[in-house]
Structure formats: structure tokens, C-alpha cells
N, C-alpha and C positions, 0 to 999 in steps of 0.2 A: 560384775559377774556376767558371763556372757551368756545366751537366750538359744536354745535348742530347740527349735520347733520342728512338727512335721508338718510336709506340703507332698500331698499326694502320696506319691511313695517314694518320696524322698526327704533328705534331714536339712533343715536349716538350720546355721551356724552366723549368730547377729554379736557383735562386740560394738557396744558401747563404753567413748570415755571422754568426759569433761576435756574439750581443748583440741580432740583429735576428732574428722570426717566417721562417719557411722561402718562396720566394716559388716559384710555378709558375703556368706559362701554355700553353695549347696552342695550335700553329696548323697552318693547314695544309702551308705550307713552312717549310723549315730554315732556307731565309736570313732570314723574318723571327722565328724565335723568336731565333737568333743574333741580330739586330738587338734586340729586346727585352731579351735578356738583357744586353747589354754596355750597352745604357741606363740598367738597374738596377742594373749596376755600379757608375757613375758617378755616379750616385745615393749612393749608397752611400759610394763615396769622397769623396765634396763634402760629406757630411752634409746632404745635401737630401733624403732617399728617406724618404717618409712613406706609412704604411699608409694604402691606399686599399680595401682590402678591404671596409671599411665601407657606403661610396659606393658600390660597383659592387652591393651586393647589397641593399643600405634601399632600397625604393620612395620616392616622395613621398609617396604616403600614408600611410606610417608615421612619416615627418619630421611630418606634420601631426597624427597623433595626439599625439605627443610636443609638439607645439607646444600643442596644444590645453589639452593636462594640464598642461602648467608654464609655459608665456609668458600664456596668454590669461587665464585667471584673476586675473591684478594688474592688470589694463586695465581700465576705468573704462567700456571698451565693450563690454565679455566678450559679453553675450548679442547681440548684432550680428555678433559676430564668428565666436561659433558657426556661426549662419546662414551666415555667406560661407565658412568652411570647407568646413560642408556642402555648397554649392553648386562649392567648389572639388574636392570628393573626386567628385561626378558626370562629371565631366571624365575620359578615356584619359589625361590629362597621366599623373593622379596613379600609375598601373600602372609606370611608367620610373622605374629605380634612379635616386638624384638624382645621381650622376655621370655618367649620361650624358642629363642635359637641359640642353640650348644654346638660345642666344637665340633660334634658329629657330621652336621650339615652344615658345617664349613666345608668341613673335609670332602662330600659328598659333592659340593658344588665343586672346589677344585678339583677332584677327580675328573667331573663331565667335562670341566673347560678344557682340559690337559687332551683330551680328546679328539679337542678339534684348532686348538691355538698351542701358540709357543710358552715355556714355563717360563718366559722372560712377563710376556702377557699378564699371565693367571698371579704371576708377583706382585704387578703394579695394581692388578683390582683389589686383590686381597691385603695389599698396603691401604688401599682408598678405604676399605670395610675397617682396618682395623682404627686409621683414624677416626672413622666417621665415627667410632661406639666410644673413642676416648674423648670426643668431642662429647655425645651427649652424658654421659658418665661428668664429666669435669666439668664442661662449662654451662649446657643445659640443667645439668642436676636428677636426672633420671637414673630412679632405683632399678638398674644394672647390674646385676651380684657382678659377671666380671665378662669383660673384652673376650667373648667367643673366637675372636680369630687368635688371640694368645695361644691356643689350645691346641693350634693344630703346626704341620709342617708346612715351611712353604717351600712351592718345588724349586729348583735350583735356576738361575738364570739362568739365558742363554750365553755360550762361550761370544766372548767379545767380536763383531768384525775385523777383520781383518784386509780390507779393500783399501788398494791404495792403485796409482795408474802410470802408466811408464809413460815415458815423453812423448812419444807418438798418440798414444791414448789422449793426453793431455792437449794437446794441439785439437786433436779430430774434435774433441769435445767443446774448446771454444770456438771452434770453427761452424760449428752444428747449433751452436748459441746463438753466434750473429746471423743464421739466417732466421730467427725466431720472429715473430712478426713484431713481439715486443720489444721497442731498441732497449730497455734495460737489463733482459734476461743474459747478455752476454756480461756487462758491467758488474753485475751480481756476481754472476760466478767467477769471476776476475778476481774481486774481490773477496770473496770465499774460500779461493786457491794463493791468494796473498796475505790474507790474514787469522785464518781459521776462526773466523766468528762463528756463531751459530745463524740459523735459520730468520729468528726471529730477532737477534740482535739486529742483524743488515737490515729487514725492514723498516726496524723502528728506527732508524739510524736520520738524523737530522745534520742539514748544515752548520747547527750550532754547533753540534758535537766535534765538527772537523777542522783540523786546524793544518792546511796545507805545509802553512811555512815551518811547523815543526814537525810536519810529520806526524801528525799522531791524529787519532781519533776514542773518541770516550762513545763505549759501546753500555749499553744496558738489557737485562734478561732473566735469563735461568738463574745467575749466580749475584747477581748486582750490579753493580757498574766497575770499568774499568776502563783504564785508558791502553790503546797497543797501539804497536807501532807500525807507519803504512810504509810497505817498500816501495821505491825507485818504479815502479811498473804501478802499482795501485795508486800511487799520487798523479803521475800520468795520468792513467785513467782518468780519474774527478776533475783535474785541472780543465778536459773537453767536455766533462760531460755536462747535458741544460739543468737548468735550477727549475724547478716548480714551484709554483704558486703557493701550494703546501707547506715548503718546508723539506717535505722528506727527499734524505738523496736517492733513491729509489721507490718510486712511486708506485708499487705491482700488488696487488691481493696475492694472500699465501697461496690461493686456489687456482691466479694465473702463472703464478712462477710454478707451484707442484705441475700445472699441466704442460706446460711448455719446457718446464729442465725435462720430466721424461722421453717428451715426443725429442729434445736435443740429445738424449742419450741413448737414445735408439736410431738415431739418422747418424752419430757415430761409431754406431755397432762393440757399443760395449755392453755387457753387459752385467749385470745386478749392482750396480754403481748408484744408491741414493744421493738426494742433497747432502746428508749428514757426513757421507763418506768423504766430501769433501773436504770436511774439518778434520778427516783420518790423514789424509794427503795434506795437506799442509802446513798437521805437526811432523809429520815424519821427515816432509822435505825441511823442514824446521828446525828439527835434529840432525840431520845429517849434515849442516849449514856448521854446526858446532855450538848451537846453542845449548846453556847448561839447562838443568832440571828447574831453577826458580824463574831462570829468561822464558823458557815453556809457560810454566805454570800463568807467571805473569800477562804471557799471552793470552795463553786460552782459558784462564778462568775457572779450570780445576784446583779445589782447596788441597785435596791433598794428590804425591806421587802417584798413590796407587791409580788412581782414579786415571790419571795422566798416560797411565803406562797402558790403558786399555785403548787408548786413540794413537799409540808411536809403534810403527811396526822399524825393528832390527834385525836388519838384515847380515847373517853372520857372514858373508863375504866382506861388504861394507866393513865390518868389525876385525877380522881378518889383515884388510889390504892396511888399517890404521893400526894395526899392532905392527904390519913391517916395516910402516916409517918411523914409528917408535923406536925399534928394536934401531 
């Protein structure tokens, strides 16, 4: 039987039961502690009543610390994700015990971001939130009624790029590499216009992995491992280039290759040309070569077409001049 008392001028609501922590609540009238109380009775007798103490007093930002220390770390995007934590911990969101954030104040936070970033942005943090509550929900075990970001819309990505470089652009560009201070920034991007790795794959890329005489290298990343194939110009390449001490074939931090590819693609007067775009450039010259959709996939590490067809720009002249030698 649960215990009604008053304390000043207000009502306390105390539930005791053999096997379960002590439960108390105050409010300001009697008939709703008595309503609370005979809730968590019932609770109680259904074997549904689960401590939520948890919930009402963890901020989000202490979910996110906790997220930080042991989910982000096995992710293959940790230090991006850092970043968007970061930027999620700037937010009022994060000050609100996680039991009482509702869809509302999701919505209310993607509106502000949408404000000042792109809906491709505001997708990927509110992807990160909605893990991060299915994580405590499932695997920490905190009483969660339900995934607040479920509840709401998220906004639309941004339409895919579209940057690819004509042959001149392409020349200027390795030409603005090799005068880089670092002799590997040209080699890099040789290699990133020869085999459409990603970013992070060519980094991590080891001599083990390479194997001249067939041609091929086994790359590792975003998607897993895989082995592709190095063209007649990208085997050249490695054949001169020095070995390190390391191990690795290109030996550069992400933070001297980011600064040095931009100052290289500003000294060839391109412009809004990322590293990424690179991998756009040479699926497309990839396709146009007459490689089918699984020779693609195979390469670049996209599981499915769709995915594949946001990185091959067609070009309907191209498509055009290849129906008249059909015809």
C-alpha cells in the first residue's frame, strides 16, 4: 500500500515493495500523487515497472559522453564523429535528462541546424541521435519509452555532386601536386584518379597490400576490404616511388594531404573540386572505358547500384555518339 504524506505544502507519494528500490514523488496536490502512486502499483503487479530514475536525472550529454568512449571508437568514422558530437554537445538539446526529450525537440533542434548547414549535415547528426538512443534503449538497458528521433522527419539530403574534370583540368591539377612541398601529394592523387579509392583507404594503404606483378592492391575502409585493380600508369607510379620505414605507401597525415590538395587546386584554378570528387572522376572515366555495373561496383566498394550511380556522371552526348555505332 503506498504512503501519502504531506511536506509543507506539498503531497508526497512513497511506494514500497519487497525486491524493488523505494519509489517517491512529490507533487503539488494529493489527488495526483494518489494517481501516481496507484500507477506504480500496477506497475508493479503486471511486472512492467522498470526503474527510470536513470533517465530522469542522465542529461544527453552524459549519454553522449558515454557514447563517445565506447560506441564511437569501433566506427571506421570515429574522428568525424567526434566533430558532430562536438557540435551536438553545443546545442540546449543536450542540458535535458534523456527521459524527457520528445520528438518535439528533435524537430526543434533540426529546424535551428537547417538554418545554418546543409540537410545532408542535419541527416547525419540526427542519424548519430537516433543511434545513440537505440544503443542505450538495447544494449545499456535504460527505461526509454521510445527513440525520440523516430518521431520526427528528417530533412532531405543534399542532391548528389556532380564534379568531374576535363583533361586539361586534370593535367593542371597533377601538375599543381608535384609542385606540393610534399613529394607524396602528387602520388596520392595519381592514385585516386587511377583507382577511385577513398580518402582514407590510400592512407591506410601498406606495401603488404600491393602486389605489383598482378596488378592489384587490397584496400581497407568505409565498406571493408577489397582488392582493385591498379592501371598501367598507377603501377608505374609505385614501381619509383621510396619505401618507408613504416610500411605505409604514402606516408602524409589527413591534415597535410587536406591542406596541401587544396592549396594544389587553387594554384590550378579549379574550382569547388574536393578530394572526394576525385572518386566522382574516376568512376566516370571508368564507365566511359566500358566497364559494366558489377566491374564498378567491384571497384569502388559501393554495395549496391543505386549507391554507385550517385558517383558516375552520363553524359548523354557520350550516350548518343555510342547508339550510332550500334545503329
Amino acid at each position: 500500500m503506498a504512503t501519502i504524506r504531506q511536506r509543507s505544502n506539498n503531497w508526497q507519494a512513497i511506494v514500497k515493495r519487497k525486491g524493488y528500490p523505494t519509489q517517491s514523488k512529490t507533487f503539488e496536490l494529493k489527488k495526483d500523487a494518489e494517481r501516481w502512486a496507484r500507477h506504480q502499483e500496477r506497475l508493479l503487479d503486471a511486472g512492467q515497472w522498470e526503474d527510470r530514475s536513470e533517465v530522469q536525472q542522465r542529461t544527453l550529454r552524459e549519454l553522449l559522453d558515454r557514447y563517445q568512449k565506447e560506441v564511437t571508437p569501433k566506427k571506421r568514422g570515429a574522428a568525424n564523429e567526434v566533430l558532430r558530437i562536438a557540435v551536438i554537445k553545443r546545442s540546449n538539446l543536450v542540458e535535458h535528462a534523456i527521459g524527457s526529450i520528445k520528438g518535439r525537440m528533435i524537430a526543434e533542434y533540426r529546424d535551428k541546424r537547417l538554418e545554418v548547414v546543409s540537410g545532408s549535415t542535419v541527416h547525419r547528426e540526427l542519424a548519430l541521435l537516433s543511434h545513440l538512443f537505440n544503443v542505450a534503449i538495447r544494449d545499456w538497458g535504460l527505461a526509454i519509452d521510445t527513440n525520440p528521433v523516430s518521431q520526427v522527419r528528417k530533412p532531405t539530403p543534399n542532391k548528389a555532386r556532380d564534379r568531374v574534370l576535363n583533361d586539361s583540368q586534370r593535367k593542371a591539377l597533377i601538375t599543381a601536386c608535384a609542385q606540393c612541398q610534399s613529394p607524396w601529394i602528387k602520388p596520392i592523387v595519381v592514385f585516386a584518379l587511377e583507382t577511385a579509392a577513398r580518402r582514407g583507404e590510400i592512407l591506410a594503404l601498406t606495401w603488404r597490400d600491393v602486389d605489383l606483378e598482378r596488378k592489384v592492391a587490397k584496400v581497407s575502409g568505409k565498406t571493408g576490404s577489397r582488392t582493385i585493380p591498379l592501371s598501367p600508369a598507377c603501377v608505374s607510379m609505385l614501381r619509383v616511388l621510396p619505401r618507408c620505414l613504416g610500411g605505409h605507401v604514402f606516408p602524409v597525415s589527413i591534415e597535410t594531404l587536406k591542406q596541401a590538395y587544396m592549396r594544389a587546386v587553387a594554384r590550378a584554378g579549379i574550382q569547388d573540386f574536393t578530394f572526394h570528387d576525385l572518386r566522382h572522376d574516376a568512376l566516370t572515366r571508368l564507365a566511359k572505358l566500358g566497364l559494366n555495373i558489377l566491374e564498378l561496383r567491384s571497384i569502388s566498394g559501393h554495395t549496391t547500384a543505386n549507391m554507385l550511380q550517385r558517383y558516375v556522371s552520363i553524359d548523354a552526348g557520350d550516350l548518343a555518339g555510342k547508339l550510332a555505332r550500334v545503329s
